[in-house]
Every structure is written in C-alpha cells, then in structure tokens.
PASEBA-1860 file (N, C-alpha, C; in nm, 3 decimals):
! residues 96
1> XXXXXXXX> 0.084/-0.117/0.000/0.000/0.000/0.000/0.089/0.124/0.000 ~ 0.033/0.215/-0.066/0.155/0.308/-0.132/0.068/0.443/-0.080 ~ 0.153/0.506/0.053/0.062/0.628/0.107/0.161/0.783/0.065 ~ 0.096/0.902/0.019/0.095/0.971/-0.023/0.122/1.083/0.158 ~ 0.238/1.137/0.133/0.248/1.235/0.250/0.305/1.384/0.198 ~ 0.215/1.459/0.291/0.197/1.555/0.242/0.293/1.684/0.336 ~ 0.423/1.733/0.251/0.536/1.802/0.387/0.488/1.905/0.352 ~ 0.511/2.017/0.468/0.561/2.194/0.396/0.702/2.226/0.335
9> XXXXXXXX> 0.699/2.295/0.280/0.840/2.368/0.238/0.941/2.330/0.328 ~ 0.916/2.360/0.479/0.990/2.407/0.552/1.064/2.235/0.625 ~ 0.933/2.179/0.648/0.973/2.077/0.690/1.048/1.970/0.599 ~ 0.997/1.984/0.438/1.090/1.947/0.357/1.279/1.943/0.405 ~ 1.267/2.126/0.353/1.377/2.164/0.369/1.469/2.091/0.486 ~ 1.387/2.125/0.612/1.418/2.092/0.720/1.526/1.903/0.689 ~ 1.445/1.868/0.658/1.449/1.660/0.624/1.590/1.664/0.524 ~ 1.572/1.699/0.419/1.711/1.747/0.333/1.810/1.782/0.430
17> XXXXXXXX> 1.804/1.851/0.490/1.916/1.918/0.591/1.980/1.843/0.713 ~ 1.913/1.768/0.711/1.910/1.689/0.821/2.000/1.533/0.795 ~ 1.950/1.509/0.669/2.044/1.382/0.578/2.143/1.417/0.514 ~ 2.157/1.571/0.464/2.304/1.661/0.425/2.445/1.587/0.533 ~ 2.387/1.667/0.670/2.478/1.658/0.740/2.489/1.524/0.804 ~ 2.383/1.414/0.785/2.441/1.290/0.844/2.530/1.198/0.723 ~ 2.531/1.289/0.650/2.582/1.207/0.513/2.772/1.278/0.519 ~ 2.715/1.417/0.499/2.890/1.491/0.532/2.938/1.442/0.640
25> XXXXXXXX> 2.894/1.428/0.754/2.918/1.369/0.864/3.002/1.248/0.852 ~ 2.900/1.129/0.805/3.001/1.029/0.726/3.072/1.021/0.675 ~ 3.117/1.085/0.605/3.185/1.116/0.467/3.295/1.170/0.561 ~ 3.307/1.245/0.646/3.446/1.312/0.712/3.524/1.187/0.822 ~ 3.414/1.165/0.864/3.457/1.040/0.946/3.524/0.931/0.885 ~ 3.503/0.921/0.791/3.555/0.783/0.688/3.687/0.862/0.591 ~ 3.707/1.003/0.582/3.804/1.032/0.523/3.929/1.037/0.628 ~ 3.830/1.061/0.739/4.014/1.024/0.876/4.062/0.968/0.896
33> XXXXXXXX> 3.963/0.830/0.891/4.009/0.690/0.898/4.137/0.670/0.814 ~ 4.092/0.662/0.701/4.167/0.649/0.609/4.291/0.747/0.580 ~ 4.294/0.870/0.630/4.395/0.949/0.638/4.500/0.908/0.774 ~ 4.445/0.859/0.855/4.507/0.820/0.995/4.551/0.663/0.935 ~ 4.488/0.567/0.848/4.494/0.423/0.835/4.641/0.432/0.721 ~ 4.632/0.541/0.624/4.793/0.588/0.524/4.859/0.653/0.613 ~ 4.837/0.729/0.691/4.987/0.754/0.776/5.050/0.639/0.869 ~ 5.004/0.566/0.917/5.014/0.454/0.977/5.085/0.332/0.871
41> XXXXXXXX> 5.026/0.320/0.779/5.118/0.253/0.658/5.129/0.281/0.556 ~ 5.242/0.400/0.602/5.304/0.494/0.496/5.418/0.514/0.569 ~ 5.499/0.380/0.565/5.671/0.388/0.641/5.785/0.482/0.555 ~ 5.873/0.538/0.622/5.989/0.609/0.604/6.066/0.521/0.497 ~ 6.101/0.600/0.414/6.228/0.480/0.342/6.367/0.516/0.360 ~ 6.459/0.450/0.402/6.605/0.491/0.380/6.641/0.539/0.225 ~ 6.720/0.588/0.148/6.759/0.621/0.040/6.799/0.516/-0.001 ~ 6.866/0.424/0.001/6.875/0.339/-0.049/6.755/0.264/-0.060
49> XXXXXXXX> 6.670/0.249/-0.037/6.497/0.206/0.009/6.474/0.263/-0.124 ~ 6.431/0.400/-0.079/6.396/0.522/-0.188/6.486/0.482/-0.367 ~ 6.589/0.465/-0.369/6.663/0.451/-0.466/6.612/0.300/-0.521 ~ 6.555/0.191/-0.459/6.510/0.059/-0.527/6.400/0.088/-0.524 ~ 6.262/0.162/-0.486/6.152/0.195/-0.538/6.170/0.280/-0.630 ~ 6.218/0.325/-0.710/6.262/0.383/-0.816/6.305/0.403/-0.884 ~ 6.395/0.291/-0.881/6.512/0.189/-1.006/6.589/0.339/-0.979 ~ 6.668/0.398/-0.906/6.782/0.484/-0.919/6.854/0.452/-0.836
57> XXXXXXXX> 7.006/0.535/-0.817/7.110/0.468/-0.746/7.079/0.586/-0.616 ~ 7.137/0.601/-0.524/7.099/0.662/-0.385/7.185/0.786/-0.460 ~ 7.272/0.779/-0.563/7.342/0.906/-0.569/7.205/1.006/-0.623 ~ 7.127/0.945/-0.714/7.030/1.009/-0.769/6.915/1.038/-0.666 ~ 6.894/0.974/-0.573/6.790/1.000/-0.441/6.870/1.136/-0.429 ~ 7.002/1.148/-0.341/7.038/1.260/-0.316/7.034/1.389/-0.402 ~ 7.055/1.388/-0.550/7.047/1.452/-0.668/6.869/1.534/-0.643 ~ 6.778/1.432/-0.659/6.696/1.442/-0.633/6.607/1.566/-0.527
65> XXXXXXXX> 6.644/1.497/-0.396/6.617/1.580/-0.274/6.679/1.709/-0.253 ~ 6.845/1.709/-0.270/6.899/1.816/-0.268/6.864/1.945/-0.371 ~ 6.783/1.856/-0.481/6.736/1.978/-0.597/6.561/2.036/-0.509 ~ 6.532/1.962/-0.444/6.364/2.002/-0.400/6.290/1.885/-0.476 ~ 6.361/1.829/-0.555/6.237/1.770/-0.637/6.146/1.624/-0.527 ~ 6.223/1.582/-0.402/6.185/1.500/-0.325/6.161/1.577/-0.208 ~ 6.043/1.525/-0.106/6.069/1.545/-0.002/6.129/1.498/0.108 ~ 6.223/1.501/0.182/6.284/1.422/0.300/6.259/1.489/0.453
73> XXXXXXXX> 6.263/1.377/0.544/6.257/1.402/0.649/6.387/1.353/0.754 ~ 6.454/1.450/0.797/6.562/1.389/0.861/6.503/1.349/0.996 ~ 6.578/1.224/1.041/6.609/1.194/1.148/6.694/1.124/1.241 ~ 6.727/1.229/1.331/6.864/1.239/1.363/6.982/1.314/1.257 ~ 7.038/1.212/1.201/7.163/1.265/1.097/7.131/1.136/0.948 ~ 7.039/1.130/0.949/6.966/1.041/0.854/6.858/1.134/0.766 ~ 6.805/1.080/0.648/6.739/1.134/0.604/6.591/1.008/0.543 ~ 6.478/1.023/0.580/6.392/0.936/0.508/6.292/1.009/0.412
81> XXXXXXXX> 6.247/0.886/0.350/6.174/0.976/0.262/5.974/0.858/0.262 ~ 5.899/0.947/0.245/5.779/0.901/0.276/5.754/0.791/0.125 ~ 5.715/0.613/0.138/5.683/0.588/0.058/5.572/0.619/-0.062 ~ 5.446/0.719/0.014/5.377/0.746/-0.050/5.402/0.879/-0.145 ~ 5.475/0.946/-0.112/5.525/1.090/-0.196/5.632/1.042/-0.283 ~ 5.678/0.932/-0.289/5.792/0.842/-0.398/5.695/0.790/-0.526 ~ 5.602/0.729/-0.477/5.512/0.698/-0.575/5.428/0.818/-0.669 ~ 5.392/0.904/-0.559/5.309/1.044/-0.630/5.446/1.102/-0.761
89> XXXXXXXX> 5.558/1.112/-0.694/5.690/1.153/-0.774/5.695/1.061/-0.921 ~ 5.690/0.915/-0.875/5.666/0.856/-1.021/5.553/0.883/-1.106 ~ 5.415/0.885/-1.027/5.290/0.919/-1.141/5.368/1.088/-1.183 ~ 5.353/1.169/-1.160/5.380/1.329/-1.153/5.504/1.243/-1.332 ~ 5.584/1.183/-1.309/5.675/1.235/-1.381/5.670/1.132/-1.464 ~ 5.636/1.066/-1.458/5.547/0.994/-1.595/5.528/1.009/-1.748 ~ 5.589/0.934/-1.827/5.635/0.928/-1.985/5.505/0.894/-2.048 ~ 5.445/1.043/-2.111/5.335/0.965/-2.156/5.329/0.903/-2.294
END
C-alpha cells in the first residue's frame, strides 16, 4: 500500500538538511580513517629504500632531494623519505 504524505516547504527543507549533514558527517569520518589508516602505513624509506623503489642509485635519491624535487625528512643525521610521496613523484613524472 503506497501512502501519499503531504510536507511543507519548511519541513521538507528541514528533512534534506538533516540527511546533508548525516551524510557529510560520514563522509568526514571515513576520510580520517583512512587518512590516519595511510599515515600509519606509509613507512619512512632509507635512500637506499627510496633509490630501489625507483630503479635509481641513492646518488640520484640525493640529486633528487637536494634539488627540492623529493621530499625528505631527517632523522637524527639520517634522512627518510615518505613511501607514498615516492610513488606520487613517479605518477607526476610519468612518460606519456
């Protein structure tokens, strides 16, 4: 049985507004996850690490970073570099 209901404007509006934000709501909650779930496994690489995800020799990692074109993070008297910004570096520079 198929019943016919009858809203105002307002309460319309109201109902829309109401599933907006349980929907954005979701939607933010599930983008943290996942932003918190890639930082979590998204390990440091040594340069030499960095240099075999990228078929180059560590002289070229350094070439690399020291130009800006990588990002690194030192630590201590070391330098790592994020696996996921190695990969963005290969799509970005990509032979089409």
């Amino acid at each position: 049985m198929t019943r016919i209901v009858v809203l105002s404007e307002h309460e319309a509006s109201k109902i829309v507004k109401e599933a907006a934000q349980i929907a954005v709501s979701a939607a933010l909650n599930e983008w943290e996850r996942l932003a918190k779930e890639q930082e979590i496994n998204d390990p440091l690489l040594t340069k030499k690490e960095a240099g075999a995800l990228l078929n180059v020799s560590v002289s070229t990692i350094d070439n690399l970073y020291n130009t800006g074109k990588l990002t690194g993070y030192r630590i201590a008297s070391s330098v790592r570099f994020k696996r996921s910004e190695l990969l963005e570096y290969i799509e970005q520079n990509q032979i089409e």
